[in-house]
C-alpha positions as CSV (number, residue, x, y, z in Angstrom):
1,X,0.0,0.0,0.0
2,X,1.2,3.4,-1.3
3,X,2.5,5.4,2.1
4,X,0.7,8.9,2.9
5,X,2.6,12.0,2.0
6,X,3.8,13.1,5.3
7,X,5.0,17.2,5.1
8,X,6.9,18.3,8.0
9,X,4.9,20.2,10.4
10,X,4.9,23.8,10.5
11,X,6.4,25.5,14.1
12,X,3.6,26.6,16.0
13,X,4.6,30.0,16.5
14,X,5.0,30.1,12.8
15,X,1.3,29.3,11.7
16,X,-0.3,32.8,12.8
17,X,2.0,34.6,10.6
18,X,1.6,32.0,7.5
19,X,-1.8,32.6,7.9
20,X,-1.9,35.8,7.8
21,X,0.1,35.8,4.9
22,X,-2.3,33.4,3.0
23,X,-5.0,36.3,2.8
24,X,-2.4,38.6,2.4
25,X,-1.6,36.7,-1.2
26,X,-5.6,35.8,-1.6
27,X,-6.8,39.1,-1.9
28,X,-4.0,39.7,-4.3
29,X,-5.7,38.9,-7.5
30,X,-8.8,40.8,-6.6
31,X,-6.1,43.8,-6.2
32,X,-5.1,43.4,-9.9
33,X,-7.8,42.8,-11.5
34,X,-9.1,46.4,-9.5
35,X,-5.8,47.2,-10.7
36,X,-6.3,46.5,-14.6
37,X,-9.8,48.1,-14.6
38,X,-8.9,50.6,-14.1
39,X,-5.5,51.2,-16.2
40,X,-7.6,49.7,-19.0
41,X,-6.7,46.3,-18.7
42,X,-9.9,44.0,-18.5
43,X,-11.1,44.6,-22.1
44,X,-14.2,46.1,-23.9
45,X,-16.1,45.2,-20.6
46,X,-13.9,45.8,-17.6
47,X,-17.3,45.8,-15.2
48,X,-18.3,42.3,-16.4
49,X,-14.8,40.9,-16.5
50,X,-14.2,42.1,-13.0
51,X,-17.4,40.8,-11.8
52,X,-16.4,37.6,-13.5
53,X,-12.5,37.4,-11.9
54,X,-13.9,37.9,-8.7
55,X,-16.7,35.2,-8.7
56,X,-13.9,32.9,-9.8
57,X,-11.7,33.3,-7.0
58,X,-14.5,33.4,-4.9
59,X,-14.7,29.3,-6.0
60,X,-11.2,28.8,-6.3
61,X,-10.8,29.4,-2.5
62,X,-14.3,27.4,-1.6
63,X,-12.7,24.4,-3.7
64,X,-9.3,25.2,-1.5
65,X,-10.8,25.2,1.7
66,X,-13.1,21.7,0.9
67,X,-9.4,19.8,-0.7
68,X,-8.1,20.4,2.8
69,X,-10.2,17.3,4.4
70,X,-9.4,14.8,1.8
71,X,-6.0,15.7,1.2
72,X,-5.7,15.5,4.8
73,X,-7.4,12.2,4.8
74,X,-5.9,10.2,1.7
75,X,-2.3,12.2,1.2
76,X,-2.0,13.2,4.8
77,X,-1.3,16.5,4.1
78,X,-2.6,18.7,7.0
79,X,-3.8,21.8,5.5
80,X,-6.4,22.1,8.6
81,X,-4.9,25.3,10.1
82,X,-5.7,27.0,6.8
83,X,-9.2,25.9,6.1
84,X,-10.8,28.6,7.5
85,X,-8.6,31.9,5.7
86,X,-9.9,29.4,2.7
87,X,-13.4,29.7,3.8
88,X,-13.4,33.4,4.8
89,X,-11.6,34.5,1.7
90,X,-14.2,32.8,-0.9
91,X,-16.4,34.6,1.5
92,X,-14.8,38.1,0.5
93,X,-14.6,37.3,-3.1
94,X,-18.4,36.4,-3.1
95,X,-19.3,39.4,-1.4
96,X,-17.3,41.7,-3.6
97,X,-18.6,39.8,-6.9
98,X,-22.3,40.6,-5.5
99,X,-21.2,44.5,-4.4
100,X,-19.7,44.9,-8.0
101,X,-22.8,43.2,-9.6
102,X,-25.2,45.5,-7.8
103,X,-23.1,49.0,-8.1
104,X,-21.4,48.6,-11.3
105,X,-23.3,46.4,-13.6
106,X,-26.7,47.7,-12.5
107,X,-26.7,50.7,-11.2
108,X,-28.6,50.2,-7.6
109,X,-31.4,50.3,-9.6
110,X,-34.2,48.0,-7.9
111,X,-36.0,47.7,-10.9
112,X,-33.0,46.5,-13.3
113,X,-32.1,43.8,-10.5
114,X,-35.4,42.3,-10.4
115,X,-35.8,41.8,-14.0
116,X,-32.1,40.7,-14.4
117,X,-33.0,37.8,-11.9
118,X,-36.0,37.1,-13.9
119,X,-34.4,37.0,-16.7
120,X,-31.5,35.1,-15.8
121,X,-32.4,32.8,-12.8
122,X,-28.6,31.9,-12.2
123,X,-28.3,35.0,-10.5
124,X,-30.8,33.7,-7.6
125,X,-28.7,30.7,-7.4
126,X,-25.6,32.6,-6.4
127,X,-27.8,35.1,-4.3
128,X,-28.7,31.6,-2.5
129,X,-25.3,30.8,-2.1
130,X,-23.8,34.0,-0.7
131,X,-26.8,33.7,1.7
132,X,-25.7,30.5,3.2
133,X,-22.0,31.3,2.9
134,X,-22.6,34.7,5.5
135,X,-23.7,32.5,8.5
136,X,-20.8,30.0,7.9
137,X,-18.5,33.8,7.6
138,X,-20.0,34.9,10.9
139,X,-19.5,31.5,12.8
140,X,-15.7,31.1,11.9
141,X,-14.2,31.8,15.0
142,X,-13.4,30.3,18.0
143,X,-16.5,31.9,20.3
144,X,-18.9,30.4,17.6
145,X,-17.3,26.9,17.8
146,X,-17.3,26.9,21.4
147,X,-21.0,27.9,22.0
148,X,-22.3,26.0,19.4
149,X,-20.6,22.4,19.7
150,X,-21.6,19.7,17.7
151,X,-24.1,22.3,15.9
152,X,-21.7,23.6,14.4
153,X,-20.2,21.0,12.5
154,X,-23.8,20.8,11.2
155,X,-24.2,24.3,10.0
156,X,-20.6,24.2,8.0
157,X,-21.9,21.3,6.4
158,X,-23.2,23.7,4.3
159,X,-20.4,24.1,2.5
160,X,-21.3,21.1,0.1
161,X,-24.5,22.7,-1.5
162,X,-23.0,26.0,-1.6
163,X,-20.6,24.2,-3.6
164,X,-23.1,22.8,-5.9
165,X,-25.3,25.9,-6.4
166,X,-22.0,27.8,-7.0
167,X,-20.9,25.4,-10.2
168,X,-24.5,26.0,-11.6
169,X,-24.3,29.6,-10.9
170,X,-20.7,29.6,-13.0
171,X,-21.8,26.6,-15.4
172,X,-25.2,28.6,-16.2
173,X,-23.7,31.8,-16.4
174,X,-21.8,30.6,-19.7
175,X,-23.1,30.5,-23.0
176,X,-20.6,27.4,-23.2
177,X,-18.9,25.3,-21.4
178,X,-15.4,25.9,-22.4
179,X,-12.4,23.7,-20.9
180,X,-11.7,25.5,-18.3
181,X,-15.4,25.4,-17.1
182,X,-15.2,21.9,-17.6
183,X,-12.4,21.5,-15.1
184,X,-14.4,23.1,-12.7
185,X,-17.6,21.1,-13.0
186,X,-14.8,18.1,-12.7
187,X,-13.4,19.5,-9.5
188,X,-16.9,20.3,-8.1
189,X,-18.2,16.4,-8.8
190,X,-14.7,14.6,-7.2
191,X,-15.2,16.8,-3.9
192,X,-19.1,16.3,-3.7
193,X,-18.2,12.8,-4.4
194,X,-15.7,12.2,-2.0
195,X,-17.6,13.4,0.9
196,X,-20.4,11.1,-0.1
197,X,-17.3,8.6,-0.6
198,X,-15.9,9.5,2.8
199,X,-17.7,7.8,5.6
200,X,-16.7,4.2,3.7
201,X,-13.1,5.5,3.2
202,X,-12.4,6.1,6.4
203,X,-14.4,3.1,7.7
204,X,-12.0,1.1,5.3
205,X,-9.1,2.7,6.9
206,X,-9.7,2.3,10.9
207,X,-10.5,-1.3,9.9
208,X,-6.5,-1.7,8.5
209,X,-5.3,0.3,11.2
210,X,-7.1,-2.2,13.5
211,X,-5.7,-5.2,11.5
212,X,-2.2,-3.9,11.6
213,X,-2.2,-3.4,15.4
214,X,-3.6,-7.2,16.0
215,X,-0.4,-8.5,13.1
């Protein structure tokens, strides 16, 4: 049997500043791309192609954040400590893709959001998603996880359909599925799948720990 990936551990008194520096360098690309609006550089529609960059990253970092368990549990790369910069940083990019959406692209106008989201009902879906993504925002931290115990592992389950609503938001958002879309979708169905895949993979491996002990 192939051996986990074992990466030394990071000093303790290291991780506060490696965190830190992981949002330093994820809000980076939202920088430049605010950057190239305005020199010019997002093309003939820097309000849509911002809008666009930042919804991106916004699912780049929510795939991050959900790789962390099963690279943890099949590599044994423990990523933990960073899950939840992961988390809060999709969380920033969502809400500046929605802030950007409403003041750029339509105006504030009341009127021109409605019909936009009954004209294009994958705006709803990532309205949905940035709804369940603010109580997961305002529960990461340590008060939250203390006063809500085992609830809380239940409400951060939540993660998994935001996940899903936020590849048909992207998917549906496309007039076609072009290959980098398709690697999404592809990402988006091995992490759904693995955590339906999960409770028999780890089952699986407790009962060869348990063999190995009694050998």
């Amino acid at each position: 049997m192939m051996a986990a990936l074992a990466l030394p551990a990071l000093p303790a008194r290291y991780k506060p500043a490696s965190i830190w520096a992981l949002y330093a360098v994820g809000l980076m690309p939202g920088l430049y791309a605010f950057y190239l609006g305005i020199f010019g550089g997002l093309g003939a529609d820097p309000v849509r192609a911002f809008e666009h960059l930042l919804g991106l990253w916004a699912f780049r970092f929510l795939c991050l954040g959900l790789a962390v368990t099963p690279l943890r549990d099949l590599l044994g790369i423990n990523l933990i400590a960073y899950r939840r910069a992961l988390g809060l940083l999709a969380f920033y990019y969502v809400l500046a893709h929605f802030a950007v959406y409403l003041t750029l692209d339509r105006g504030l106008i009341l009127s021109s959001i409605v019909g936009d989201i009954l004209k294009r009902p994958y705006i709803m879906l990532g309205m949905a998603g940035l709804l369940m993504l603010i109580p997961l925002a305002l529960t990461s931290n340590q008060w939250s996880i203390r006063r809500l115990g085992q609830r809380w592992n239940k409400l951060h389950k939540l993660t998994y359909p935001i996940l899903l609503v936020a590849i048909l938001h992207y998917a549906l958002s496309l007039k076609v599925i072009d290959p980098e879309a398709a690697f999404y979708i592809a990402v988006t169905i091995i992490l759904l799948g693995y955590r339906l895949a999960r409770p028999k993979i780890m089952e699986r491996k407790r009962a060869k720990r348990v063999a190995a002990t009694r050998a």
